[in-house]
N, C-alpha and C positions, 0 to 999 in steps of 0.2 A: 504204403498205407492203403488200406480196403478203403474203398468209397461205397456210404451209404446211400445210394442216389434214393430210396423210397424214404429213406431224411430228409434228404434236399428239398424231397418232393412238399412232403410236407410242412416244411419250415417256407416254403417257395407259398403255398396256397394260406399262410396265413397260421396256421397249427403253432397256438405259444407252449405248447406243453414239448412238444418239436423242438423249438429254439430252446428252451428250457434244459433239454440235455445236450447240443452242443454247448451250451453256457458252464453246465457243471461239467462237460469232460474238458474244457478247455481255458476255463476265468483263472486258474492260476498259473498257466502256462503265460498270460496276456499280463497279469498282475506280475511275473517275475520278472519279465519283457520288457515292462517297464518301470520298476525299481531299479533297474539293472542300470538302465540308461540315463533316468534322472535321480536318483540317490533320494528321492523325496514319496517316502509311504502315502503321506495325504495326497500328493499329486497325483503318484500312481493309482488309488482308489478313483480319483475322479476319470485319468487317462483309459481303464479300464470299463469303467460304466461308458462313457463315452464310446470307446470299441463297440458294445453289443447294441446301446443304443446306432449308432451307423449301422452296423451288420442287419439289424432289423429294419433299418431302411432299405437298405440294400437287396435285402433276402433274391428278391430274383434273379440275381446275378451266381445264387446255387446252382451252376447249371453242370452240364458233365467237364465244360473245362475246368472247372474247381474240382483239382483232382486232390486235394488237403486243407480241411477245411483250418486246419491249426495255420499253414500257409497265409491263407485269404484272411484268418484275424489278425494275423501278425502284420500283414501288409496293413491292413485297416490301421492297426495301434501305430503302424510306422507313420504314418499320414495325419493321427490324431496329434503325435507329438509334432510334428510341421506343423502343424495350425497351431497347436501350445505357443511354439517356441517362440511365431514370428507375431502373436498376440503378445505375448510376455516382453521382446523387444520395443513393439511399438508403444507398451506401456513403460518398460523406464527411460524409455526416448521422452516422454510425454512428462514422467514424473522427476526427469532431471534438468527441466526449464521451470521448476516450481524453488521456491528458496528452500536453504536445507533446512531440515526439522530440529528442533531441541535437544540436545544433548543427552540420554540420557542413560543411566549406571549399566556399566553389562553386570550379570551375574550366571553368568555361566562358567565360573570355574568353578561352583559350589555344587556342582554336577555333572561334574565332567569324567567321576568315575563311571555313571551309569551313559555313557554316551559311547560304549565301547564300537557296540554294532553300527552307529548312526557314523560313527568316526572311520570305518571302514566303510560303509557304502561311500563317505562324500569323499573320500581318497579314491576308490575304482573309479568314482564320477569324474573328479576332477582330470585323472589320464584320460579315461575313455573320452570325455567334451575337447580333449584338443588335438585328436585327429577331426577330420572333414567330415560334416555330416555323412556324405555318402560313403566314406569307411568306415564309420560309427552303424551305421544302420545294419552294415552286411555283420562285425564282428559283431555283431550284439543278436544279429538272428541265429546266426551259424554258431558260433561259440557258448553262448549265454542261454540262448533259446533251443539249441539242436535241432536246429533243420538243417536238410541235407542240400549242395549247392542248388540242386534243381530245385527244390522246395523255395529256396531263398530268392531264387531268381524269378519264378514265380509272384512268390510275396511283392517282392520290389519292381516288379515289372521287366527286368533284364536280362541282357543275353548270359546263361553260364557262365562264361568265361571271363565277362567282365565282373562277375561276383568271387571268381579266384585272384584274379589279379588283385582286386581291392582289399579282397581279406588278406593277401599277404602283404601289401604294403600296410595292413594297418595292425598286423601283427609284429611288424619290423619296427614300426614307430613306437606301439606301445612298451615293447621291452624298453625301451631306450625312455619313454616318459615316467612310466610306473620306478623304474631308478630314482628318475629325479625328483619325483614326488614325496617318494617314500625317503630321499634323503632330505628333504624341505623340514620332512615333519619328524626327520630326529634332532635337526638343528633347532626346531623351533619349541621341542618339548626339551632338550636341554635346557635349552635356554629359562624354558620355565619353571622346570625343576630347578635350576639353581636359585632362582627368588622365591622357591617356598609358593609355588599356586599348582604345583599336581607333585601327588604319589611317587614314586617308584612303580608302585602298583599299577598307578594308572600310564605311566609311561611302558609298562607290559604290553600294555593291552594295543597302545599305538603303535609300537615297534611292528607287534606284528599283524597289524593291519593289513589288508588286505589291498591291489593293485587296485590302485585309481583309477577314474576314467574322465576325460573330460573331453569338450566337441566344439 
């Protein structure tokens, strides 16, 4: 990848018009980054702002060792979801000493045919969340996001080879979870179809969902 060091320069000395187009050549590369990984659009819009917001903190750090600036955001967004992840912990750690709340009606079967896409991203979510974060982080740069090992290694801070090693153990696990996942949710849309709360139709659409992911 060509480095534009008289960008750098500029995004470096403060230029928002600078930042301005590493942002449009790169916010949905950081936006797919991280649907991928959390299954969740509104998060991901905040995880994203959050990205640029950092990066423009950071901006001095445009220097010639930033040899891909798509690299250096993806590393940022890998870091914004660690601070998501272990804020969102520390809050149902906090809000599971509170008593439980009121009971109240689900209605979401009354919608569940239009939930096709949402029901494939939280099946990828669901395998991809139960490898190890740090196998989670490499397949979801390298596979999901196409960077190349050095690029990823980069991103994450690590040596090459411990970015191959990881992506293959976490390619080994995931065939063997996205199985299990995807069999969870034909046993459990049976199950629903037989008492009459989804389609045929809508059980189409789950069948062939897409590999889960979960961490």
């Amino acid at each position: 990848m060509a480095v534009d060091f008289p960008l750098h320069e500029r995004v470096r000395s403060g230029d928002r018009a600078a930042f301005a187009e590493i942002f449009d050549e790169h916010a949905r590369v950081v936006y797919a980054h991280a649907i991928r990984t959390t299954g969740d659009w509104a998060l991901s819009e905040d995880i994203m702002s959050l990205t640029f917001l950092e990066a423009w903190r950071l901006r001095d750090k445009l220097r010639g060792e930033v040899r891909s600036v798509r690299a250096w955001l993806l590393g940022i967004a890998t870091n914004v979801m660690r601070n998501l992840a272990r804020a969102s912990r520390r809050h149902r750690e906090a809000m599971s000493r509170l008593p439980p709340p009121e009971a109240m009606p689900d209605f979401s079967d009354g919608v569940l045919g239009q939930m096709a896409d949402a029901q494939r991203l939280a099946a990828a979510g669901r395998a991809l969340r139960r490898l190890k974060r740090s196998e989670r982080e490499v397949f979801s740069l390298i596979v999901w996001s196409g960077l190349e090992y050095a690029a990823a290694a980069e991103a994450l801070r690590l040596p090459v080879g411990t970015v191959r090693s990881r992506l293959s153990r976490a390619r080994q696990k995931l065939r063997r979870f996205v199985e299990e996942e995807l069999g969870a949710d034909r046993d459990a849309a049976e199950l629903r179809i037989g008492s009459g709360d989804i389609s045929p139709s809508g059980m189409d659409a789950t069948r062939t969902a897409p590999q889960r992911s979960t961490g």
